[in-house]
N, C-alpha and C positions, 0 to 999 in steps of 0.2 A: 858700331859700338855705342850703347849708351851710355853715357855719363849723368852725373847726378845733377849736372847744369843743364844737360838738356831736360831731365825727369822738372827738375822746378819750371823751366823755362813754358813747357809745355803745361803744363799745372795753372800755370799764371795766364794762358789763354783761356781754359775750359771757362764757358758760360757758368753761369749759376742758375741761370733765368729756365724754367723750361722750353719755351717758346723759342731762344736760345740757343739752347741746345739742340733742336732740331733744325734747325736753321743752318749750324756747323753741317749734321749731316746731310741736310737736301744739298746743299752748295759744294759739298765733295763730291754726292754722286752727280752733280750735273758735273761740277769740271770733268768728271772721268769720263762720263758720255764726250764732254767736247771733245777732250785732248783724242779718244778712238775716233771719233765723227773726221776731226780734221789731219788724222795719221791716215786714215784712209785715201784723202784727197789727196797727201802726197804720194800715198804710193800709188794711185794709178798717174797724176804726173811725169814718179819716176817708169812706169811701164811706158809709156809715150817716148820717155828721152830713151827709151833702150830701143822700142820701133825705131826709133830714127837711126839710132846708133849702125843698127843691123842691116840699114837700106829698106828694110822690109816697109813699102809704102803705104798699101791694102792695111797693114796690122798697124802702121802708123795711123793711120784714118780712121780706125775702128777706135784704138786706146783715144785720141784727139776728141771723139765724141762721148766715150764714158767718163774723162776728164773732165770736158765742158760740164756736161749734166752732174756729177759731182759738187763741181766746182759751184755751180746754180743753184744744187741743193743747199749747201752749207751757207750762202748770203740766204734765201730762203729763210732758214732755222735762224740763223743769225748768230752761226761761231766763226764768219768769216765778212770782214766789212768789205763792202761791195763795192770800191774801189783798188781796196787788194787782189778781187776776185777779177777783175776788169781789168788790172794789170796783166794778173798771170796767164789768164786768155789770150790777153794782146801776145804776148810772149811766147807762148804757145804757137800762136795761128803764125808768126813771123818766122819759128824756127819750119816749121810742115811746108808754110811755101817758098822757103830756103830750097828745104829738099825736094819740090819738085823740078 
């Protein structure tokens, strides 16, 4: 629902500047690129914790590496800090040699 406090609130950010104003829109469309770049990552994650789930080991091992390389990608690019991504690895590689 809009309200009339959101219509000014919103009002009261718009740049004036043109340079500005473009600026708003390059930095919406990169977050929208991230936020898809790093929704991807989780979901092949979550397809790895579903291999695991199912006992399926072969498809555990397969998701485990398109997860890795994912996960590589996105410190690569640089929408995920390369300590997070060294975490979730670690976490990773600990649950797969659980399940062997």
């Amino acid at each position: 629902m809009i309200t009339l406090l959101s219509i000014v609130e919103e009002v009261k950010r718009l740049p004036n500047i043109k340079s500005a104003k473009k600026r708003v829109l390059v930095s919406e469309k990169k977050a929208e690129t991230n936020k898809a770049f790093v929704t991807t990552v989780k979901t092949t994650a979550k397809k790895f914790d579903k291999a695991l789930e199912e006992g399926n080991k072969e498809a555990a091992q397969a998701a485990y590496k398109a997860a890795v390389k994912k996960i590589d990608t996105a410190v690569s690019k640089g929408y995920v800090h390369k300590n997070t991504a060294a975490r979730k690895k670690s976490q990773m590689t600990k649950k797969l040699n659980a399940a062997e």
